[in-house]
N, C-alpha and C positions, 0 to 999 in steps of 0.2 A: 304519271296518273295516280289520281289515290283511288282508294279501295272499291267506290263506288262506280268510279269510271272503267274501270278493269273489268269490274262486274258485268256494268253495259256493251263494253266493250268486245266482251268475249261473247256477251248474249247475243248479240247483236250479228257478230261475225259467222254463229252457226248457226243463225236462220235463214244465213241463206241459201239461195238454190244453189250456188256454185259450189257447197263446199257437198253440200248432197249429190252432187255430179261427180266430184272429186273423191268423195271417199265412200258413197254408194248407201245401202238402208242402214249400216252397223257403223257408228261413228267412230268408233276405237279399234285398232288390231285384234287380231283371235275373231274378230263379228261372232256373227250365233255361237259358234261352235264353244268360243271362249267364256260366254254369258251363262251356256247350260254347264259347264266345268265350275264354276261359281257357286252355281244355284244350288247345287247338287249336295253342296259341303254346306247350305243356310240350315239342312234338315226341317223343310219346311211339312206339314199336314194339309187337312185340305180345310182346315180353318185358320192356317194362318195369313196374318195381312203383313204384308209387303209394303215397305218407301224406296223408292226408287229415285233420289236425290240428282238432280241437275241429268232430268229424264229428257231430254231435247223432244223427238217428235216421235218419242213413245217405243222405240225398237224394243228395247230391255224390257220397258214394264209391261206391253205387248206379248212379248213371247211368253215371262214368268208368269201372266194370268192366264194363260191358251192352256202351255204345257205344264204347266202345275196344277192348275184349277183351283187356284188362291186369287184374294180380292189383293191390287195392286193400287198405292194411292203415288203418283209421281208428281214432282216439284221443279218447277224449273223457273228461271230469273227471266224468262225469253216471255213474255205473252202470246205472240206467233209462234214460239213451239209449242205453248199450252195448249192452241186453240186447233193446231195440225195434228198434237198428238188424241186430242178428243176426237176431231175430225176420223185418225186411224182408228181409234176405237171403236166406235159407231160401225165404219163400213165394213172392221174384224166380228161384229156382233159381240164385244166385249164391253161395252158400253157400263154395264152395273157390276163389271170387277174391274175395267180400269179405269180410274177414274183423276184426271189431271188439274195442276192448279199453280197460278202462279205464284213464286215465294222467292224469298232466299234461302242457302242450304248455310248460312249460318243465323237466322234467327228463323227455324221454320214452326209455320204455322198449323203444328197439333199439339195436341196437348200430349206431358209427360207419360210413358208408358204405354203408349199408341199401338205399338209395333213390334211384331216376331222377329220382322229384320230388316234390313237396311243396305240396299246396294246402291253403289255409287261408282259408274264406269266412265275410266277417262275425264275424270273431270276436278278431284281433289285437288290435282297437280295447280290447276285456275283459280281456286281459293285462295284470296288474298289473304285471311285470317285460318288456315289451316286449325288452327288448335281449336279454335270458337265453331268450325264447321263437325269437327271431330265430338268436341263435347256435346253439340247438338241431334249426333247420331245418337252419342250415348242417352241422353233425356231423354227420347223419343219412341227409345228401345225398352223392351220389357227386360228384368231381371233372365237373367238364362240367354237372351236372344241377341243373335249373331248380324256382325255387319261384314257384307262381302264388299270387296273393291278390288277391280284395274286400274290401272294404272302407269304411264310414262313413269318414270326413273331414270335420272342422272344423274353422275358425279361432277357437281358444279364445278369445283378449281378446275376440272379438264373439258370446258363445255367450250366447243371452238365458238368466232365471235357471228359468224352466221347463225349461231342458234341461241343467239341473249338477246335478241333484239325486242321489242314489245310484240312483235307480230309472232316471235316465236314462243313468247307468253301464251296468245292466244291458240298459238297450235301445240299448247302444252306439254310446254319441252323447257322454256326460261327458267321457271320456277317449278317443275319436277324436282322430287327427290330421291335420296336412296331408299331401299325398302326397310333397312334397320332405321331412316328417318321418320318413313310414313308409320310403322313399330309402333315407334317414342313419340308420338305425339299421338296414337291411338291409345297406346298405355299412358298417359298423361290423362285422357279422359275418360280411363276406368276400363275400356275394354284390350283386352289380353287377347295380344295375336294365338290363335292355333296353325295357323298354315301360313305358308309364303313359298311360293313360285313362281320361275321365271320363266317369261313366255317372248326371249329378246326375238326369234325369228321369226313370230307372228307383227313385231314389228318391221323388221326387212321384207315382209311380203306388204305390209301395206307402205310403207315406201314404194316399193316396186309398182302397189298399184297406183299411187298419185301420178308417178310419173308416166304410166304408160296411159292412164284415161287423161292429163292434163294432156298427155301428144297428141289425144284424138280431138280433143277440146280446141288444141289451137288451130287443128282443121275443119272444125265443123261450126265450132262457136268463141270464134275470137271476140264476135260483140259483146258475147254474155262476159266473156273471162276480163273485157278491158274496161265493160261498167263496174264488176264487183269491185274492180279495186286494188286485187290482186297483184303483184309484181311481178308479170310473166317471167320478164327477163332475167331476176336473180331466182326465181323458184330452181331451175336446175342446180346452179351452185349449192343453195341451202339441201336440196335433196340429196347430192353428193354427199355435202358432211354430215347430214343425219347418218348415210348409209356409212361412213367412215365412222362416225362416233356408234354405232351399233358393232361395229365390228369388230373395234377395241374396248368394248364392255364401258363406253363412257356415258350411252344410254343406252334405252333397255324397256321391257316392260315387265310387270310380273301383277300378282294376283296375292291376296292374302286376304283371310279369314280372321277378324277376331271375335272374342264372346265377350261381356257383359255381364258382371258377376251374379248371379243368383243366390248371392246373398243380401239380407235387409240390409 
């Protein structure tokens, strides 16, 4: 696939209802609890404004406009997320601080200096053009202002072959990298990691939970599971070697902070 089709591809796969059956309101390990551990290190005021980059149906930029009381502007490739995450907005009464739009998170559409910070959860790993999405955090961001991100993490030479597949692209694990990678290509576009930690057993608990809501699933709603598409039959395999390659540290999740120089 090239770059564009990976893009749809991936947009495409997390709008649907199955995978919000499958992995619940928080699309990435840690859910809430791991988003406010983020937020916490942006140093945000209650005039700063927020991008919430490849913002699916608004969990993250939801929460950060509620419990921060900052205006959040979130981006996403999906149109049906855009239009679910407004949707949430509206019925949260948050409607004139969050406010969503479709884009890409490598050419997004605001202008240079827009933003105090910039979060991006579970989802860099999916950027086909990592450095162009990276640099575009940093155009976006004011001098001084921090971009948080989660994030899948792998050691590719030891990624077994259940988890290279394109569909494991999409469950962002193919093209995850390590955290000294995600680093180097944030320092490549001007912003300078402060923090980085690893959050591996926030991803064994959401393994765990795929597999015990996919159990309930093929007893309640094997129509919805065998329309979306999904490949019942090899998910346990692939779920096993994720829970093996987490095990042996050959993936992983973690969290890092960088800044944005505040110099002209």
């Amino acid at each position: 696939m090239n770059s564009d089709e990976v893009k749809a591809c991936c947009a495409d796969a997390y709008a649907k209802d199955v995978v919000a059956l499958l992995l619940g309101d928080s699309y990435h390990p840690g859910g809430t609890a791991l988003t406010r551990r983020l937020t916490d290190h942006l140093h945000l005021t209650a005039d700063s404004r927020v991008l919430d980059v490849a913002s699916g149906r608004g969990t993250t930029a939801l929460l950060i406009a509620d419990a921060y009381g900052v205006r959040v502007d979130g981006v996403d490739y999906s149109p049906a997320n855009t239009a679910l995450a407004q949707g949430a907005a509206q019925a949260a009464g948050l409607a004139e601080r969050a406010v969503f739009t479709t884009g890409d998170a490598e050419h997004l559409p605001y202008p240079d200096g827009a933003f105090d910070a910039v979060v991006c959860e579970c989802a860099l790993c999916t950027f086909p053009d990592k450095a162009k999405a990276a640099a575009e955090f940093a155009r976006v961001l004011k001098p001084g202002g921090r971009v948080g991100i989660t994030d899948v993490t792998v050691t590719t030479d030891r990624l077994p072959p259940q988890l290279s597949t394109p569909a494991a692209r999409i469950a962002c694990v193919a093209d995850a990298r390590t955290p000294a990678e995600y680093a180097a290509i944030l320092s490549a576009a001007g912003l300078r990691t402060l923090r980085t930690e690893r959050h591996d057993q926030a991803m064994l608990r959401m393994i765990d939970q795929i597999e015990a809501r996919l159990n309930l699933l093929r007893l309640t709603a094997a129509d919805r599971l065998a329309a979306s598409g999904l490949d019942i039959d090899a998910a346990p395999a692939v779920l096993d070697a994720a829970r093996t390659a987490v095990s042996d540290s050959t993936l992983g999740y973690a969290l890092l902070v960088a800044e944005k120089s505040s110099a002209p």
